[in-house]
C-alpha positions as CSV (number, residue, x, y, z in Angstrom):
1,X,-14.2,-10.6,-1.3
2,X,-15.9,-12.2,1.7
3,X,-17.1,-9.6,4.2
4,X,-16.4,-10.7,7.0
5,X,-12.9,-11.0,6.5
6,X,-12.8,-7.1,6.5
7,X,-14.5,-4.7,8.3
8,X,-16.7,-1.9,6.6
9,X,-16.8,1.8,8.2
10,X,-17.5,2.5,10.4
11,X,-14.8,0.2,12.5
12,X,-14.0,-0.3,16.7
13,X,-10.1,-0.4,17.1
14,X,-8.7,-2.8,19.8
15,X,-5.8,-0.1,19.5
16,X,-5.5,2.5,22.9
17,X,-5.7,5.7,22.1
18,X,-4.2,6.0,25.8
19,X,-0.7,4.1,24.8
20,X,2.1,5.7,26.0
21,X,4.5,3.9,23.5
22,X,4.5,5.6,20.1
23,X,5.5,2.9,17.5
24,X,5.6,3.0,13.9
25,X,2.4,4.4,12.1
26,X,2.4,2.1,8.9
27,X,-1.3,2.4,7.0
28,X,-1.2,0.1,3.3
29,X,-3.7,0.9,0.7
30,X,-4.7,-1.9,-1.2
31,X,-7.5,-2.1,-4.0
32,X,-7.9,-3.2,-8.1
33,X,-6.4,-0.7,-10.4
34,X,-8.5,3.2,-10.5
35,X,-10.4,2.1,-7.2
36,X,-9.1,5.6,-6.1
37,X,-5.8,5.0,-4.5
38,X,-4.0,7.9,-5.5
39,X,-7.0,10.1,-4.7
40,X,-7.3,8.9,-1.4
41,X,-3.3,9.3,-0.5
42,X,-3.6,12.3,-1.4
43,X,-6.6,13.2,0.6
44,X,-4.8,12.2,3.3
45,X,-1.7,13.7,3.1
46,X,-3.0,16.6,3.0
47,X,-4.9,15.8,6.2
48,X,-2.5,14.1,8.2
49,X,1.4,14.1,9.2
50,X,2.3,11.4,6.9
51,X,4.6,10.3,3.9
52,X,3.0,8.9,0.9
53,X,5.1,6.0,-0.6
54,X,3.6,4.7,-4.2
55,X,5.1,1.8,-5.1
56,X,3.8,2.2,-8.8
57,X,5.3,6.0,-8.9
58,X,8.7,5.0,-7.7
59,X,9.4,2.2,-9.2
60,X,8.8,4.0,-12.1
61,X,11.3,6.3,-11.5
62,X,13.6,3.4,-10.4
63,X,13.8,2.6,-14.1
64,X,14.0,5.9,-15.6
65,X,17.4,7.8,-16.6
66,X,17.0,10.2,-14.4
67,X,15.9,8.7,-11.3
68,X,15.9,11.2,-8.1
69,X,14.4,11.0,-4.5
70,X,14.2,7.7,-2.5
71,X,14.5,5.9,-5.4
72,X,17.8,7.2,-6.9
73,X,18.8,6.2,-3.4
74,X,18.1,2.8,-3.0
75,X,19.0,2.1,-6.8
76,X,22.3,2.4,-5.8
77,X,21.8,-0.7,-3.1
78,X,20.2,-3.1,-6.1
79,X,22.5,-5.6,-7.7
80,X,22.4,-5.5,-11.7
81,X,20.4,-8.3,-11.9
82,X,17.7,-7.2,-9.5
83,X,17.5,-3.6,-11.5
84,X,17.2,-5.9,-14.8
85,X,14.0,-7.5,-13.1
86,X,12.5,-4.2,-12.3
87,X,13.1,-2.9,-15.6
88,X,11.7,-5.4,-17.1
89,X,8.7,-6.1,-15.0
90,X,7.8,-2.0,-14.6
91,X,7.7,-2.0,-18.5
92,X,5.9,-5.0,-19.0
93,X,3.3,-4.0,-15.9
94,X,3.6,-7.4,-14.0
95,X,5.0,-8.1,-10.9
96,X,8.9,-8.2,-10.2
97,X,10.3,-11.3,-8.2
98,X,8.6,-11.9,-5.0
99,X,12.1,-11.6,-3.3
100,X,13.1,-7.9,-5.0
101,X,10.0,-5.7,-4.9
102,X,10.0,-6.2,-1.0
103,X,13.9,-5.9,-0.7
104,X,12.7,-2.3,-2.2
105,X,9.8,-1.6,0.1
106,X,12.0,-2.4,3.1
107,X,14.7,0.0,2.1
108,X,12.3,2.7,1.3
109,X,10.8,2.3,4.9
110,X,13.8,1.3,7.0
111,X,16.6,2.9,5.8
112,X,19.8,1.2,6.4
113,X,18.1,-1.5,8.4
114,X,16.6,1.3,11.1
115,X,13.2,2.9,12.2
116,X,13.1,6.1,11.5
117,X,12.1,8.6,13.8
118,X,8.1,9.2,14.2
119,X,7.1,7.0,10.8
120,X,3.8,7.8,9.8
121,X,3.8,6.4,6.4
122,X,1.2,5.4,3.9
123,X,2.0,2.4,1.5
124,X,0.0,3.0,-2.1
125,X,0.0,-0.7,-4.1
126,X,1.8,-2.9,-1.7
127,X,1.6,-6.0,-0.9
128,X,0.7,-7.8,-4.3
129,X,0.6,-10.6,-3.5
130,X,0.8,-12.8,-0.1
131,X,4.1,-14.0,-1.0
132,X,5.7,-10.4,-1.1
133,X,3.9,-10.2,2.5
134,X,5.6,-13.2,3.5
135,X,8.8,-12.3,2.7
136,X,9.0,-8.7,3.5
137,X,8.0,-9.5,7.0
138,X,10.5,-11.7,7.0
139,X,13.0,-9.6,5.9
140,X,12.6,-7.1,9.0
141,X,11.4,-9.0,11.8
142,X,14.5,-8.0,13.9
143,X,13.4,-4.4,13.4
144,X,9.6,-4.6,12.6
145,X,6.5,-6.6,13.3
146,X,3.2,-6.3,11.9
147,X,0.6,-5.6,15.0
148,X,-2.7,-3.8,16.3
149,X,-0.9,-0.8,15.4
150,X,-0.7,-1.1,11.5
151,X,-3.4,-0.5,9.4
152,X,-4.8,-1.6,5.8
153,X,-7.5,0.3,4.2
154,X,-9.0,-2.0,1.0
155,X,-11.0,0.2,-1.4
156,X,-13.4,-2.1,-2.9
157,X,-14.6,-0.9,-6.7
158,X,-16.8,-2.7,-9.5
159,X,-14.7,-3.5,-12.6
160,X,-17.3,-1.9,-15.4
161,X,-16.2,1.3,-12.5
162,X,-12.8,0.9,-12.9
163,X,-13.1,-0.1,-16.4
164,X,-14.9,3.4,-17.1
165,X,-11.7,5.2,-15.3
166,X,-9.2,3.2,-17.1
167,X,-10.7,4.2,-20.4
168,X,-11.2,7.7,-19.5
169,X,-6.9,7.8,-19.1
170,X,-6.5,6.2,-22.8
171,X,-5.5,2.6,-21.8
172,X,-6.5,-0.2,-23.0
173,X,-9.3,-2.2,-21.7
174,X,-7.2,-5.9,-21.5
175,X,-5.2,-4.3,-19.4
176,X,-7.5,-3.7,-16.9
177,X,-8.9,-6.9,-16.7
178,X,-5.7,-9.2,-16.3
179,X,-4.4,-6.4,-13.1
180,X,-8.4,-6.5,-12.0
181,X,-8.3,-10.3,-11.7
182,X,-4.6,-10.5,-10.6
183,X,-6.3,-8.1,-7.9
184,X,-9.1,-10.3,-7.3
185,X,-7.3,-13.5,-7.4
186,X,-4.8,-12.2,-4.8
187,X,-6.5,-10.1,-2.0
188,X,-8.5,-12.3,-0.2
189,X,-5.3,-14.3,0.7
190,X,-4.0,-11.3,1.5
191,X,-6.3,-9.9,4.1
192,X,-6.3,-12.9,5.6
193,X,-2.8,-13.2,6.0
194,X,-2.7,-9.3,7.2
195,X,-5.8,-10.1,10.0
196,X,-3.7,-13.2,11.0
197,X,-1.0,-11.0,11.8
198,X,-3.4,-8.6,13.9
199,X,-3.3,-6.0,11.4
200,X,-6.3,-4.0,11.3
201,X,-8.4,-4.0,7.5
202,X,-10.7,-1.6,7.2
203,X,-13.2,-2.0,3.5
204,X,-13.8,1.7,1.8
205,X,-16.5,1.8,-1.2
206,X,-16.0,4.8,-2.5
207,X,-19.2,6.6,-3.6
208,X,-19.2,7.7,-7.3
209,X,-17.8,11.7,-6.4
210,X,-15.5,9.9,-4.1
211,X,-15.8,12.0,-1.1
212,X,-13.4,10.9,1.8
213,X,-15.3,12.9,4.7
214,X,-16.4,9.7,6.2
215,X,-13.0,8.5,5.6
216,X,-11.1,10.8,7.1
217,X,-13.3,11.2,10.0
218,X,-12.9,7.3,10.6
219,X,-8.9,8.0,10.7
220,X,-9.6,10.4,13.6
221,X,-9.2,7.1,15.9
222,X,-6.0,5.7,14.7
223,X,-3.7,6.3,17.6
224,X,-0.7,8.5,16.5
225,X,-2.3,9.9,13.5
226,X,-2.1,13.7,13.9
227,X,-3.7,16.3,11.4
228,X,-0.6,18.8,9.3
C-alpha cells in the first residue's frame, strides 16, 4: 500500500471535538485475513460505547440452521435467491454479489431504512471491495453519507505474519494467500475511494504482542466516542 494514501498514528483530525451535532459514529476495520481484526474489536468494545458488527461472524450465522440475533432478522428480508448466493459464497469463502452483501450491511446498520438512535458502531471486514463501497453508499444516501465524521482504521500485517496465524488455527496455507492477495489487490482502491469521500483512514501495524495502548489512546480524539 502507498503511504501516503493513509495516515500512520499518530493522526490530526479535521473533525471538532466542539460540534454540537452528534451524527452517526460509523469506524470500518479493514486489513488481510489474522491482521488482528477481531482482537482489536474487541479491545475496543470493551473500551468504548459501541456495537461490534462482523461481517464474517454473521453472515455465518446467516447460513446456519439456527440463525439468531441480527441476522435471523434480516434473513427474513432476503429473497431466496439472494440467501442461495450467501450460502454459497460463505461456504465457498469468496465474496457474495456485489449488490447482496451491502443490501445486508445496510439492514444490519439502518434498520428499516432509519438511523438509529446514538450509532456508535464498528464494522469488522467490510467493504471488500470498492464496488460493495459504491453501491452501499448508494443504497443509503437519502439516509447516510460518508463524511469527516466516519472513520477507517487499516491494520497493515506481513503475509509470512499472517501466514504464521493462519497455520496456528489449522487452515490451510492456499487459503491464505488467494484472501491475502484478494486483500492486497483490493485495498488501495478502497482507501482511495474512502479518502475521496472525506473519510478519515488511519494505518495500524500492530506490534508482534499486539498491544492497542497506542490505539486506543489515538481513539481518545474521535468526537463522540465515549469510554463504557
Amino acid at each position: 500500500m502507498n503511504s501516503d494514501k493513509t495516515a500512520n498514528l499518530p493522526m490530526h483530525s479535521t473533525a471538532s471535538k466542539s460540534s454540537k451535532s452528534s451524527p452517526p459514529l460509523i469506524i470500518y476495520v479493514l486489513g488481510p485475513p489474522c491482521a488482528g481484526k477481531s482482537t482489536l474489536c474487541t479491545t475496543l468494545i470493551n473500551k468504548f460505547s459501541l456495537d461490534h458488527f462482523s461481517i464474517g461472524d454473521e453472515l455465518r450465522d446467516l447460513i446456519s440452521s439456527d440463525t439468531t440475533g441480527h441476522a435471523a432478522r434480516i434473513k427474513s428480508k432476503l429473497s431466496v435467491a439472494e440467501l442461495e448466493d450467501f450460502v454459497t459464497n460463505v461456504k465457498a469463502g469468496t465474496l457474495a454479489p456485489s449488490n447482496v452483501t451491502p443490501k445486508y450491511v445496510k439492514e444490519r446498520i439502518f434498520p428499516d431504512g432509519v438511523v438509529p438512535l446514538n450509532l456508535r458502531i464498528l464494522i469488522d471486514g467490510f467493504p471488500r471491495g470498492v464496488d460493495r463501497w459504491e453501491t452501499f453508499k448508494d443504497s443509503v444516501k437519502d439516509i447516510w453519507q460518508p463524511d469527516s465524521s466516519t472513520w477507517t482504521l487499516l491494520l497493515c500485517v506481513d503475509r509470512a505474519v499472517a501466514r504464521q496465524r493462519f497455520l496456528s488455527r489449522g487452515r490451510a496455507g492456499d487459503v491464505l494467500d488467494k484472501r491475502f492477495d484478494d486483500h492486497e489487490n483490493s485495498i488501495d482502491n478502497i482507501v482511495a475511494a474512502m479518502k475521496q469521500d472525506g473519510v478519515n483512514v488511519v494505518e495500524i501495524h500492530p506490534g508482534p504482542d499486539r498491544d492497542w495502548e497506542d490505539v486506543l489512546s489515538f481513539l481518545h480524539c474521535i468526537p463522540g466516542l465515549h469510554e463504557t
